[in-house]
FIPA-503588 format. One record per residue (C-alpha): residue in one letter; residue number from 1; chain; x, y, z negated. Coordinates in Angstrom, 3 decimals. Example, Ala and Ser with C-alpha at 12.3 -4.5 7.8 and 13.67 -1.06 7.14 Angstrom:
2
residu; num; chaine; xx; yy; zz
A; 1; A; 12.300; -4.500; -7.800
S; 2; A; 13.670; -1.060; -7.140
END
This chain:
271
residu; num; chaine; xx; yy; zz
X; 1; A; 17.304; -19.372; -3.538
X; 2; A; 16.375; -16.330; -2.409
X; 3; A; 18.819; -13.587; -0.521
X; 4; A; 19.856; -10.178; -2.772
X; 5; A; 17.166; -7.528; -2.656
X; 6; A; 18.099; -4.150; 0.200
X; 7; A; 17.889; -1.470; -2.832
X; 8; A; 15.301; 1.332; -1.585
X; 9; A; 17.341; 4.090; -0.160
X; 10; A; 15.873; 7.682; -1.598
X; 11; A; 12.716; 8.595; 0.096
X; 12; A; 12.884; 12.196; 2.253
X; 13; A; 10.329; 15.014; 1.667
X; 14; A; 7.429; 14.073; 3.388
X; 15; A; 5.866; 17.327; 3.773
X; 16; A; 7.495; 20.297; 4.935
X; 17; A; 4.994; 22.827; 4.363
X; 18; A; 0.921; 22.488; 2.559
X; 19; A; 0.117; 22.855; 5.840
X; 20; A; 1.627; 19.494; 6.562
X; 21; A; 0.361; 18.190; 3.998
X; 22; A; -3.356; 18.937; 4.709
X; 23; A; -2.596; 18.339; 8.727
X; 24; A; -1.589; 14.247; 7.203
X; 25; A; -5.070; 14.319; 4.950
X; 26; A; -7.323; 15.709; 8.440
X; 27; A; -5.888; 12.369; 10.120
X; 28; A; -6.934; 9.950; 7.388
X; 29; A; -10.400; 11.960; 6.860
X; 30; A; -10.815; 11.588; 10.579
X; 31; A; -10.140; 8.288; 10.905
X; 32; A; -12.841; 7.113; 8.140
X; 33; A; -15.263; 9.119; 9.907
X; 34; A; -14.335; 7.922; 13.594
X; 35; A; -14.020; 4.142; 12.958
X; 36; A; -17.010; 3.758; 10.163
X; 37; A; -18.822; 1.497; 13.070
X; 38; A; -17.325; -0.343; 15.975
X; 39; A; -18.816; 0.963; 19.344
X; 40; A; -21.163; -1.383; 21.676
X; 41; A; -18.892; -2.960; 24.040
X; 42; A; -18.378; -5.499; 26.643
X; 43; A; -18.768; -8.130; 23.161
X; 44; A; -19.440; -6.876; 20.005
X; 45; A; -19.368; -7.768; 16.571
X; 46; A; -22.375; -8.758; 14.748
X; 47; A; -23.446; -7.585; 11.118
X; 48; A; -22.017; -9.610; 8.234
X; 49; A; -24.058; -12.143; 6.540
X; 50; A; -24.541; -11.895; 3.085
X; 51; A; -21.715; -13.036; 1.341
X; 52; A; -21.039; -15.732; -0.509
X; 53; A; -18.738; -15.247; -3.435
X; 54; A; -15.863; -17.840; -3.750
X; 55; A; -13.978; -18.906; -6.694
X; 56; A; -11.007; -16.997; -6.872
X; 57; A; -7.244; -18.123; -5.532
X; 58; A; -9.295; -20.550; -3.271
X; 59; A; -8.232; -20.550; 0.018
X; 60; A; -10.345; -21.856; 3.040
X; 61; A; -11.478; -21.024; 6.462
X; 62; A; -12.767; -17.113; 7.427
X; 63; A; -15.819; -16.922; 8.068
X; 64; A; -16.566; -15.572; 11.787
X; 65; A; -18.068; -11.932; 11.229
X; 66; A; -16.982; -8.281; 10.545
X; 67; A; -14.438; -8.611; 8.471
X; 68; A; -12.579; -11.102; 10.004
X; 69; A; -13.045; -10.039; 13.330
X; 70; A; -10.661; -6.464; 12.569
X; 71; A; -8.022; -9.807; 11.925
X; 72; A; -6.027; -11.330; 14.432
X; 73; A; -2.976; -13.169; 16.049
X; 74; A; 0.135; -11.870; 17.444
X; 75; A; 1.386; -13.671; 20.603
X; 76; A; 4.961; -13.724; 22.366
X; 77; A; 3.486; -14.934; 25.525
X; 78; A; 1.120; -17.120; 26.335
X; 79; A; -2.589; -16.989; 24.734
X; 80; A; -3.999; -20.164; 23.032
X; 81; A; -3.469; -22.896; 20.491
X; 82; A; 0.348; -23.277; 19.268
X; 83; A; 1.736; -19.571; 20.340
X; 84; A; 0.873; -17.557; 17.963
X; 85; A; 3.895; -16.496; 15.077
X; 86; A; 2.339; -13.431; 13.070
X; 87; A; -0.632; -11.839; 11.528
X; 88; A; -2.220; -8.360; 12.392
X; 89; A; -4.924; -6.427; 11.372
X; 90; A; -7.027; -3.020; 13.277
X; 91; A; -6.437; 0.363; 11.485
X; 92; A; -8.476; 2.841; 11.210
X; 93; A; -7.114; 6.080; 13.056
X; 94; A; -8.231; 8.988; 15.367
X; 95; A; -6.832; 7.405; 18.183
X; 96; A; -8.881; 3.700; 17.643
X; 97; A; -5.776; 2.144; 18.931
X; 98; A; -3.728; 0.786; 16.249
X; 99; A; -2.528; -2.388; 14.477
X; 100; A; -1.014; -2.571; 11.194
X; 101; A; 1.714; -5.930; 10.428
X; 102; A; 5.074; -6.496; 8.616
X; 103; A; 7.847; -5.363; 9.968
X; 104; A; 9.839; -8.130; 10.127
X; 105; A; 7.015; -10.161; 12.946
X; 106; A; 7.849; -7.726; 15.813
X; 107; A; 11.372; -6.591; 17.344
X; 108; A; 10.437; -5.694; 20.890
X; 109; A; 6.980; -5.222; 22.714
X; 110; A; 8.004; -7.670; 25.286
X; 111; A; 5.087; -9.997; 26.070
X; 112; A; 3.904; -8.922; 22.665
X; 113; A; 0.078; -9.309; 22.378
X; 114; A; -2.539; -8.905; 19.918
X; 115; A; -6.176; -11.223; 19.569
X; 116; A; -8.379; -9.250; 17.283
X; 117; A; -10.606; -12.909; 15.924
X; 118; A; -8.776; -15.594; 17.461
X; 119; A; -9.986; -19.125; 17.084
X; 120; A; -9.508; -21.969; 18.612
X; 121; A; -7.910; -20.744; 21.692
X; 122; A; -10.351; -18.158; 22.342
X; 123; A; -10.064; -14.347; 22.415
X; 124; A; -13.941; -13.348; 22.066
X; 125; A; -12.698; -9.665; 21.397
X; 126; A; -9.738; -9.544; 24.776
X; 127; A; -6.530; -9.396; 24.783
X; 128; A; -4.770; -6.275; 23.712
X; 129; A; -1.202; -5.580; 24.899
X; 130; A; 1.484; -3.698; 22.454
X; 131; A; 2.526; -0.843; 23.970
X; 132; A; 4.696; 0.766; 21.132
X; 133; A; 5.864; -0.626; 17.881
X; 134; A; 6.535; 2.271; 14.623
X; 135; A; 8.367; 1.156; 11.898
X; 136; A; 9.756; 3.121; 8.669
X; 137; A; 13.436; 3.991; 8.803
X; 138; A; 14.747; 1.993; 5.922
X; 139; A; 13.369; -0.648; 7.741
X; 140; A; 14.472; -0.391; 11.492
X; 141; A; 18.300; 0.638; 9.937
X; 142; A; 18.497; -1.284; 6.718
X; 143; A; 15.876; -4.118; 6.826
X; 144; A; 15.081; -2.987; 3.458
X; 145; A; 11.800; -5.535; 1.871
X; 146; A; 10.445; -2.526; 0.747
X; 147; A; 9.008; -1.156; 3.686
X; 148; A; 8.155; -4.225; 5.509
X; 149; A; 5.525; -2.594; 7.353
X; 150; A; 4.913; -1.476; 11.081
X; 151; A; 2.063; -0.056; 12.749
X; 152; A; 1.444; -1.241; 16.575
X; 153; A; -0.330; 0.861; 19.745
X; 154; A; -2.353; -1.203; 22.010
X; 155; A; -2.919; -0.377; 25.508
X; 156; A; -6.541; 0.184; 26.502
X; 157; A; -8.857; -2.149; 28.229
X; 158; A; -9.245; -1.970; 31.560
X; 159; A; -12.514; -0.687; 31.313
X; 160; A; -11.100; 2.017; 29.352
X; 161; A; -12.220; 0.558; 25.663
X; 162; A; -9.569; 1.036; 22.787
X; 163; A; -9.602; -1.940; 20.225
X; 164; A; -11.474; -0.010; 17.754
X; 165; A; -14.559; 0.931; 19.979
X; 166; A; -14.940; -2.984; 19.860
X; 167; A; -13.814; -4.396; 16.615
X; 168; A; -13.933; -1.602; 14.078
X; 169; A; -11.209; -0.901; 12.276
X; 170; A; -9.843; -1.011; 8.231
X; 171; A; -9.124; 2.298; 6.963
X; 172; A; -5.365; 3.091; 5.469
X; 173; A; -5.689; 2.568; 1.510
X; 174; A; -3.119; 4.330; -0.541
X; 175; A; -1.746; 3.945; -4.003
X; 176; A; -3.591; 1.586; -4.745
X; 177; A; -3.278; 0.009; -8.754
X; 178; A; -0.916; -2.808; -8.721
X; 179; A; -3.281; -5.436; -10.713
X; 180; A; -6.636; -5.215; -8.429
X; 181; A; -8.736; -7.336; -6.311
X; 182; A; -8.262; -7.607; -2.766
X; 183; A; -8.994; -10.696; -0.244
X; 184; A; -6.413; -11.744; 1.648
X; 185; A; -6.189; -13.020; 5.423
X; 186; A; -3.454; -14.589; 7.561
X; 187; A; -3.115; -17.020; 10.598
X; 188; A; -1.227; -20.191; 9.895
X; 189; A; 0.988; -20.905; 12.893
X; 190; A; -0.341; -24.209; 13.665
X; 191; A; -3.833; -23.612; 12.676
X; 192; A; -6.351; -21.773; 14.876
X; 193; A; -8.527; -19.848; 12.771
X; 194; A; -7.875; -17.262; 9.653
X; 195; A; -7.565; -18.235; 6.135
X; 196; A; -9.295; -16.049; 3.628
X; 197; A; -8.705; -16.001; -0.184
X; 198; A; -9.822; -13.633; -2.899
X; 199; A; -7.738; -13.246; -5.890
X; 200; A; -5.956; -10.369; -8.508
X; 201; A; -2.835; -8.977; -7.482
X; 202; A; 0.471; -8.351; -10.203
X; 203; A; 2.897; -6.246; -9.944
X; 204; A; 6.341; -7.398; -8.739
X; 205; A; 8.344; -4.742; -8.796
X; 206; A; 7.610; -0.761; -8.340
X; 207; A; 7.943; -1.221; -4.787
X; 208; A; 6.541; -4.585; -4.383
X; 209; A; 2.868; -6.253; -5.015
X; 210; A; 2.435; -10.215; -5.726
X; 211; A; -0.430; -12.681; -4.911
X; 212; A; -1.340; -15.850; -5.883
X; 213; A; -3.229; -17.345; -2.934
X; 214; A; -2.353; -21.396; -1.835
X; 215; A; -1.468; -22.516; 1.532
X; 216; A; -0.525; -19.413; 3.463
X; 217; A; 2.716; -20.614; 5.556
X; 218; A; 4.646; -18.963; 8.298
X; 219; A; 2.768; -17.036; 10.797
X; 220; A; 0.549; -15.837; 8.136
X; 221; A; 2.825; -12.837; 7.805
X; 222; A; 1.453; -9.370; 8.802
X; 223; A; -2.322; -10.739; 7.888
X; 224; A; -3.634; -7.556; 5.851
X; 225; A; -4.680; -7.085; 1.949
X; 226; A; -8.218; -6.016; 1.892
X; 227; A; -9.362; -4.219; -1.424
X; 228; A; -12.674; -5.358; -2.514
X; 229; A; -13.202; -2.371; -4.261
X; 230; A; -12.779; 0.132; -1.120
X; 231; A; -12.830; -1.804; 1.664
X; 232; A; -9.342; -0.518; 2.650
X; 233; A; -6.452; -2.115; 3.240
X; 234; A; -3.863; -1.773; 1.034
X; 235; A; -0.933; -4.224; 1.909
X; 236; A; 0.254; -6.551; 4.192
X; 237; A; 1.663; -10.314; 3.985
X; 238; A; 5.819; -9.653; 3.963
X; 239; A; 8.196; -7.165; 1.743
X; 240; A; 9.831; -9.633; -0.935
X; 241; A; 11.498; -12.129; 0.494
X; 242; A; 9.357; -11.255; 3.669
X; 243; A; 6.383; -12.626; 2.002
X; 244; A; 7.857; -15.272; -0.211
X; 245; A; 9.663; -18.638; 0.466
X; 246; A; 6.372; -20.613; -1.086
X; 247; A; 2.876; -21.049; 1.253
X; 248; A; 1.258; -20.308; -2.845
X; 249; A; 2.429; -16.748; -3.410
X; 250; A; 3.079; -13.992; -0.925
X; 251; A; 3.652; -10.500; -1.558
X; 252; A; 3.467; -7.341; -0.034
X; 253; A; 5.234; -3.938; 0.150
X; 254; A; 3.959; -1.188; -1.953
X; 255; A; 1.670; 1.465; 0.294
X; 256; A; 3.006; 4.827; -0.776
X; 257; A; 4.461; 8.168; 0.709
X; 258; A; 6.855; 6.396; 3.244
X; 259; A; 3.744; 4.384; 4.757
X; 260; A; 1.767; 7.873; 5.329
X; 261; A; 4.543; 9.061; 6.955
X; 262; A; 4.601; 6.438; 9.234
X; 263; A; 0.763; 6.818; 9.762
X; 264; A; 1.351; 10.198; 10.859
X; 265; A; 4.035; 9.238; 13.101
X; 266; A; 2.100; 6.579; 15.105
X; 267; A; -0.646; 9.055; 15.195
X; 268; A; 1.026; 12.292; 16.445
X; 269; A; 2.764; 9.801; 18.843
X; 270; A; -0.105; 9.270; 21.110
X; 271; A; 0.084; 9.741; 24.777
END
């Protein structure tokens, strides 16, 4: 049985001023036009194959290219098979240094890592090290399902490479219609590669978007929506019930006003 819902407290005026407003529209335009192509690095990722459509709500095995690669695991300590607990995706920004995941996968930065296309104990893309953690209000003082979100800086590499010269990076998707196609991806915790499955999403509430994808369990939480329509990504594994208490059905809070704020946050935060 599932715990009562947090109701959503009333949002705050996002914008001050217009000025504000367009300032928040220059970062998103500048992020699709910084991280359209990863930069050539130490190990870079290859073009995509052509695809191969898949029935949909079938879940299997990612295939290793583009796509998948922007997808990794979250580790607590040690790198490899086992230690892994959360899902996290690349996003798109001026500063090509940020992860988007749910909220409720990361509470300190403490040993906190991210593997952009982890399998099978191996970290083709490095190891990136979380260096600040942003997270919406309602969530950090009410742990309200709603905004079960956070957006993660990585250090750079040492040979001064930010995660989305190597990897590329999924641009912020907003509003998106509740009932829409998007492909899903998530790490199982004991498995060591990404799951993919493409399916329609419902709506579960105004605030909250529902999937029907099987065999996503724990540590698939934070893995990212992906809209097949724009390429963006649009939600992440967690809100309800922090992504539901069945592997078959996961959900995801709605991206609205109160995630562009936070965008803007982690952006303006920059060192």
């Amino acid at each position: 049985m599932s715990s009562p819902r947090t109701p959503r407290r009333r949002p705050r005026p996002l914008f001050a001023t217009p000025a504000a407003a367009l300032a928040t529209a220059g970062l998103l335009a500048a992020a699709h036009v910084l991280g359209s192509s990863p930069a050539t690095a130490s190990a870079t990722v290859s073009a995509d194959p052509p695809a191969v459509a898949a029935a949909l709500g079938t879940t299997a095995t990612a295939p290793a290219d583009r796509a998948s690669a922007r997808v990794g695991a979250l580790f607590g300590g040690t790198i490899g098979p086992g230690h892994h607990f959360c899902s996290a995706s690349v996003l798109q920004s001026p500063t090509r240094d940020l992860v988007l995941t749910a909220a409720h996968c990361v509470g300190s930065t403490d040993g906190l890592s991210f593997v952009p296309g982890y399998r099978d104990g191996s970290a083709p893309y490095g190891t990136w090290q979380v260096t600040a953690i942003y997270a919406p209000d309602a969530w950090t003082e009410d742990r309200d399902e709603d905004a079960d979100y956070a957006i993660l800086r990585v250090a750079p590499a040492a040979d001064g490479h930010r995660v989305e010269d190597v990897v590329g990076g999924n641009a912020l998707g907003m509003d998106d219609p509740f009932t829409s196609q998007v492909r899903l991806y998530g790490y199982p915790a004991r498995a060591e590669a990404p799951l993919l499955c493409t399916d329609t999403t419902t709506r579960q509430s105004a605030t909250q978007r529902r999937i029907e994808c099987p065999g996503y369990p724990g540590g698939t939480s934070g893995g990212p929506w992906i809209s097949t329509r724009t390429g963006e990504v649009v939600g992440v594994i967690g809100g309800y019930q922090e992504g539901g208490d069945t592997a078959d059905i996961s959900y995801s809070s709605y991206f609205d006003h109160t995630m562009i704020a936070l965008y803007r946050r982690a952006v303006t935060a920059a060192p």
